[in-house]
C-alpha positions as CSV (number, residue, x, y, z in Angstrom):
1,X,26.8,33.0,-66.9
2,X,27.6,34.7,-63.8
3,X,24.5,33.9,-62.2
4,X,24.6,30.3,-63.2
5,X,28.6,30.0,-61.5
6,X,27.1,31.5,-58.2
7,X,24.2,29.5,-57.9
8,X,26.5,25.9,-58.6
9,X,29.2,27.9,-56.1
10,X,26.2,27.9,-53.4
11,X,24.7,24.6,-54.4
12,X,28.3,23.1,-53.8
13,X,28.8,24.5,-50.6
14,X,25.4,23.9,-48.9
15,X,26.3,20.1,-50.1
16,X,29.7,20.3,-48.1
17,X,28.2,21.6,-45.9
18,X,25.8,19.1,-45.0
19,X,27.8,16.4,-45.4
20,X,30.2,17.8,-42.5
21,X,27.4,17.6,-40.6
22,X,26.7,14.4,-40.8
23,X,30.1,13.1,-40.4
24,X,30.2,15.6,-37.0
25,X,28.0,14.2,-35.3
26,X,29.4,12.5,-32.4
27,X,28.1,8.7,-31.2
28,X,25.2,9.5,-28.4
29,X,26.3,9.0,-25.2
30,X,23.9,8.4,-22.4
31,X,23.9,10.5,-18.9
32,X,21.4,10.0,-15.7
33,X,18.7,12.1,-15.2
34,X,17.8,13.7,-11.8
35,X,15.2,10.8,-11.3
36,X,17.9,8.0,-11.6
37,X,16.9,7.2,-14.8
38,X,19.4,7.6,-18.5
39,X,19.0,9.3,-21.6
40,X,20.7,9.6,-24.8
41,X,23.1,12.8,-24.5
42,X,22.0,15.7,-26.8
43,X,18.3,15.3,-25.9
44,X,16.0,17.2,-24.2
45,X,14.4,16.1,-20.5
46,X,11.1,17.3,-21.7
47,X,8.6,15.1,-22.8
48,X,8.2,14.4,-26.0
49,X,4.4,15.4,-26.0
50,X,3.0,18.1,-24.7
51,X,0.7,18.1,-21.9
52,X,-2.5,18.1,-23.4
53,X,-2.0,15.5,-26.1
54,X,-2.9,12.0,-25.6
55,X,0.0,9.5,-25.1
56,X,0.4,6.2,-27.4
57,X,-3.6,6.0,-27.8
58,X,-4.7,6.8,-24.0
59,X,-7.3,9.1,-23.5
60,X,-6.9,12.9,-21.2
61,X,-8.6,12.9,-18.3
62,X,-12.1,14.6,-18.3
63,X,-15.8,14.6,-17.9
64,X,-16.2,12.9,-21.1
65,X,-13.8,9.8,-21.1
66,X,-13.9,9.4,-17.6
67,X,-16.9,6.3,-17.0
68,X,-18.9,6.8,-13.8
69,X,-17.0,3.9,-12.0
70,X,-14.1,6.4,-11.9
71,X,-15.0,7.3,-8.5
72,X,-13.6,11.0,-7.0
73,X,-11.7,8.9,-4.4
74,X,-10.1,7.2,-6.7
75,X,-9.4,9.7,-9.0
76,X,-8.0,11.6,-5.9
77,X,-5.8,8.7,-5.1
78,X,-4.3,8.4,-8.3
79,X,-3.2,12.1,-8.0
80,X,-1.9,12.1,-4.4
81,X,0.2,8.3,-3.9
82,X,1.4,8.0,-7.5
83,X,4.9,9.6,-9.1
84,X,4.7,11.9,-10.9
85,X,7.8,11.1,-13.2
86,X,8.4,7.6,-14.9
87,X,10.2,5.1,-13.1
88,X,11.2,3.6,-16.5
89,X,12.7,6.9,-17.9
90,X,12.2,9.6,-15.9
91,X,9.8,11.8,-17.6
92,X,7.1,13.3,-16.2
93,X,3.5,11.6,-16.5
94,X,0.0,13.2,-16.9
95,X,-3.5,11.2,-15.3
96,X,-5.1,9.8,-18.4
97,X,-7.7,7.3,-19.0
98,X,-5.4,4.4,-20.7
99,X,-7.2,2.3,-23.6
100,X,-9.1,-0.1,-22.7
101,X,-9.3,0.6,-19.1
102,X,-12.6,3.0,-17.5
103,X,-10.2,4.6,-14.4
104,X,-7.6,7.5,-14.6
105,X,-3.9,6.2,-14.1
106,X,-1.0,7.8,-14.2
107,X,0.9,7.6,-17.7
108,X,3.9,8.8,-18.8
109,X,4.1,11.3,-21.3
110,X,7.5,9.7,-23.1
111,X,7.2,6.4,-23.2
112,X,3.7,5.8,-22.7
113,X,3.9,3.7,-19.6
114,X,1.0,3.0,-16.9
115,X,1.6,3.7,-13.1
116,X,-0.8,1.9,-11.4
117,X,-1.5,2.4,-7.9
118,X,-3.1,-0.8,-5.6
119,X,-4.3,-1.2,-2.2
120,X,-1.6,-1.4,0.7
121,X,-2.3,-5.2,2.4
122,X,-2.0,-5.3,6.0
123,X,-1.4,-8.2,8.2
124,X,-1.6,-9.1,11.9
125,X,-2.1,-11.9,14.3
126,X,-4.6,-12.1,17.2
127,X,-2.7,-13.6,19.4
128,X,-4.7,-15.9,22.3
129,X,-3.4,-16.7,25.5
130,X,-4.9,-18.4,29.0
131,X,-3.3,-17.5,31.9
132,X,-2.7,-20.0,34.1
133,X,-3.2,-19.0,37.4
134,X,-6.7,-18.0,36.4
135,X,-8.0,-19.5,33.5
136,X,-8.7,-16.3,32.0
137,X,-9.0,-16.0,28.5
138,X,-6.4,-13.1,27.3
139,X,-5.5,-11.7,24.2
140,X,-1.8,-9.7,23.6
141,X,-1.8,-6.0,22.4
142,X,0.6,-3.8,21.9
143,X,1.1,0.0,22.7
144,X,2.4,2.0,20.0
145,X,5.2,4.1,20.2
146,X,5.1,5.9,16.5
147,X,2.2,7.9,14.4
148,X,-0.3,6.7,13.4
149,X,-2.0,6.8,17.4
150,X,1.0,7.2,19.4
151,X,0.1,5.9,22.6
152,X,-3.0,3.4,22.2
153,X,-3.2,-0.1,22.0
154,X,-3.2,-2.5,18.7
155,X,-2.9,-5.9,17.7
156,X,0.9,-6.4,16.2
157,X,0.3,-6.0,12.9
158,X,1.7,-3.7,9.6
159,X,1.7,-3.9,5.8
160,X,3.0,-7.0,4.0
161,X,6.4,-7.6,2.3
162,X,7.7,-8.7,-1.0
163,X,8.5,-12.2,-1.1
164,X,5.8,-13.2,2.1
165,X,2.6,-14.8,2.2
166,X,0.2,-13.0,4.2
167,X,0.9,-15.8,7.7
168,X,4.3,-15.4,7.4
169,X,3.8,-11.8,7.6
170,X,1.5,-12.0,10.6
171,X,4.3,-13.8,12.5
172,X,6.8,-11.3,11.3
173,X,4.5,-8.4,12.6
174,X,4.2,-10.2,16.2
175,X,8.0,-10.8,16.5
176,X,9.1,-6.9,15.5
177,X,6.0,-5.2,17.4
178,X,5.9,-8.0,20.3
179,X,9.5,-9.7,20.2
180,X,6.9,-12.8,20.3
181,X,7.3,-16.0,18.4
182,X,3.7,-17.4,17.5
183,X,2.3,-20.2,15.9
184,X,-0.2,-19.0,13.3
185,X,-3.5,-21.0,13.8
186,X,-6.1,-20.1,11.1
187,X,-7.3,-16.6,9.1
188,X,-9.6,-14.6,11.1
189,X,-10.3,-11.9,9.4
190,X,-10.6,-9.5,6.3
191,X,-11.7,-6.2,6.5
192,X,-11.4,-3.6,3.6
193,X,-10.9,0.5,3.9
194,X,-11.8,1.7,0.6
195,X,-11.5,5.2,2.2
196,X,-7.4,4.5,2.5
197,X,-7.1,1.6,0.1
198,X,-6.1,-1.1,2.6
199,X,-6.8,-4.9,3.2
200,X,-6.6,-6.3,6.8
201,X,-6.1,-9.7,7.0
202,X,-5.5,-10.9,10.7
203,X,-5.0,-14.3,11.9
204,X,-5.5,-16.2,15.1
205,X,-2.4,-17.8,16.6
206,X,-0.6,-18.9,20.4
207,X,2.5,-18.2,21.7
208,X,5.1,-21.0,21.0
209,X,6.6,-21.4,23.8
210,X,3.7,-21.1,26.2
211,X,3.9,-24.0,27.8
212,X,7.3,-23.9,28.9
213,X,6.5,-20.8,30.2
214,X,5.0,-20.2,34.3
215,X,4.6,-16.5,33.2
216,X,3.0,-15.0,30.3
217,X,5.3,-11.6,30.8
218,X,8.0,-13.5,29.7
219,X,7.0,-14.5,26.3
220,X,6.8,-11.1,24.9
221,X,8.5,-7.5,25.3
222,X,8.3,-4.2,23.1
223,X,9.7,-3.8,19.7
224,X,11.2,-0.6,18.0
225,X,7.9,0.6,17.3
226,X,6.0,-0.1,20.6
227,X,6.2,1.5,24.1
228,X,4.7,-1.4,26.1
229,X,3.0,-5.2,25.4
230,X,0.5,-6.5,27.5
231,X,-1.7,-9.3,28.1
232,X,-5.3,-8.3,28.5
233,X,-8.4,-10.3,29.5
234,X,-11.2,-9.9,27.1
235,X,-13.1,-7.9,30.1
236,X,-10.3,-5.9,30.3
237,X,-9.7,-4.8,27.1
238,X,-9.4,-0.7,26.7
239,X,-11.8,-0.4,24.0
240,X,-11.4,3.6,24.3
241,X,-8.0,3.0,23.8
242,X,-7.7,1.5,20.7
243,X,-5.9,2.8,17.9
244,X,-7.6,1.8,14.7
245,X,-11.2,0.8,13.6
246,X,-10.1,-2.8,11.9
247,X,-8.8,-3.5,15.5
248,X,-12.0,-2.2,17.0
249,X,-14.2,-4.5,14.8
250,X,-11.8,-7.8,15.3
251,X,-11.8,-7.3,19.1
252,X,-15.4,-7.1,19.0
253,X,-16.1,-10.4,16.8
254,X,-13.5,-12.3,19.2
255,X,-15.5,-11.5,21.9
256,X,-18.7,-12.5,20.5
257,X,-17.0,-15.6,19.4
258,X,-15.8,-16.6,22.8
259,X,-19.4,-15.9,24.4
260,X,-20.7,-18.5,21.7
261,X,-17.7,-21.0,22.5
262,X,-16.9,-21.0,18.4
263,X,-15.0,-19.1,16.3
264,X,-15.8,-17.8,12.3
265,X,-14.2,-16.5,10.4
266,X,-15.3,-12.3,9.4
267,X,-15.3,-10.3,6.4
268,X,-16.7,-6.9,6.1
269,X,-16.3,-3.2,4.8
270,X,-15.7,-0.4,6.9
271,X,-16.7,2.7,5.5
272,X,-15.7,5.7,7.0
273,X,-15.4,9.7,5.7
274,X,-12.3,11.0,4.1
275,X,-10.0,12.8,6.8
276,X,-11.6,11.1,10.0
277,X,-8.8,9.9,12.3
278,X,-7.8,6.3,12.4
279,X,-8.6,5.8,15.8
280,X,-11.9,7.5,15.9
281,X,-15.0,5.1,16.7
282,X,-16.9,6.8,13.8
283,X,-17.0,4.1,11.2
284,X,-19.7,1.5,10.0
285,X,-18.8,-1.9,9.7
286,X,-21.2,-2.8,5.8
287,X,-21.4,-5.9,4.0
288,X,-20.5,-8.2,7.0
289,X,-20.2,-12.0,6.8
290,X,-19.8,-13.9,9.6
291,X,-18.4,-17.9,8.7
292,X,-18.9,-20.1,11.6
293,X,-16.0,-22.5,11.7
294,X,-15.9,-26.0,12.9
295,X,-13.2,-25.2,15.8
296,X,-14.4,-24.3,18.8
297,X,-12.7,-22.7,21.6
């Protein structure tokens, strides 16, 4: 009898007892995390899984999920340019092979969703000029006054905004770098880096306002970024000087072009090693393709 009142006592108070619970739990607020990202208050910053399991049906990265067009490089990229928290909620991610895809990404660990990291696009404008008190043909470069190259000599060019297409942002590059206002005239050429996951695409175009012009000093002058501009004829050029391989190669092709009095358009891959400096001459210009176009110069 005794034994049956405790145990209804105990029964009746682990009942109570729950119940306050739930009625004390307070509504869940939300707070920021240090990534910028909310939460509900009351849980944990830690991912939900651990480490080594697989998130929302993606597959770990290893010798055995990873196919063998999941090169090392880009393995190597994923690891190095991509966050390593969630920009949707701020957990951390792990590199997994998602499902369906045959390349490591970077997937977070919460919420399951995939960083992926694309090649950088870079444009620029080859800007022609003839100088009038000699006919020469000339071309305008600029000296750079930041790293990458400090110091050596580049076409105005730089990696494309939101919200541009690629002419527009061969014109913006030419008035920052060479306070110059072009007219863009026709592509030129693309040139791919898989070894640093770019795209060049470089245009031809003329000053604007060169005809109004008597001198061609006067239609450009250094930007932010550059310590000198300077209108060189092809001849003239300071191919030792130059600060990176795409610029190198389109040089090259425009000079060939002039020789033959017609311009193509070019498209090739430069391969170079991992870790070789943009400005060295060390590179191979592979699968070229050289378009001969119906303008002539």
């Amino acid at each position: 009898m005794a034994d049956g009142r405790a145990t209804a006592t105990l029964s009746s108070l682990l009942t109570s007892g729950r119940s306050a619970t739930k009625t004390a739990v307070a509504p869940l607020t939300r707070r920021t995390t240090p990534c910028g990202a909310t939460r509900p208050r009351g849980t944990s910053s830690r991912p939900r899984f651990a480490p080594t399991r697989p998130v929302l049906g993606h597959r770990h990265l290893s010798t055995t999920t990873t196919s063998s067009s999941a090169s090392a490089s880009s393995m190597s990229e994923t690891h190095k340019t991509s966050t390593h928290f969630c920009d949707a909620c701020g957990s951390e991610t792990s590199v997994l092979v998602p499902e369906g895809d045959n390349r490591p990404r970077r997937v977070c660990q919460n919420c399951g969703k995939v960083h992926y990291v694309n090649p950088k696009v870079v444009v620029g404008c080859l800007v022609e000029h003839t100088c009038e008190e000699t006919g020469a043909r000339q071309v305008s470069l600029c000296r750079r006054a930041i790293d990458p190259c400090r110091g050596l000599w580049t076409l105005p060019a730089g990696f494309q905004e939101c919200g541009e297409s690629t002419s527009e942002g061969a014109a913006r590059e030419t008035r920052e770098e060479a306070n110059a206002e072009v007219s863009i005239a026709a592509p030129y050429a693309h040139l791919d880096i898989p070894a640093i996951s770019q795209t060049y695409v470089i245009f031809r175009g003329t000053f604007k306002h060169a005809s109004a012009s008597r001198s061609g000093s006067s239609l450009h002058s250094p930007g932010q970024e550059t310590l000198e501009t300077r209108l060189f004829d092809l001849e003239k050029v300071p191919h030792e000087e130059i600060a990176f391989s795409s610029v190198r190669v389109v040089l090259g092709k425009y000079a060939e072009d002039v020789r033959r009095g017609r311009y193509s358009f070019h498209h090739g891959v430069i391969e170079k090693e991992a870790g070789v400096a943009a400005s060295s001459p060390r590179f191979k210009l592979a699968q070229y393709t050289g378009l001969p176009t119906e303008h002539k110069l």
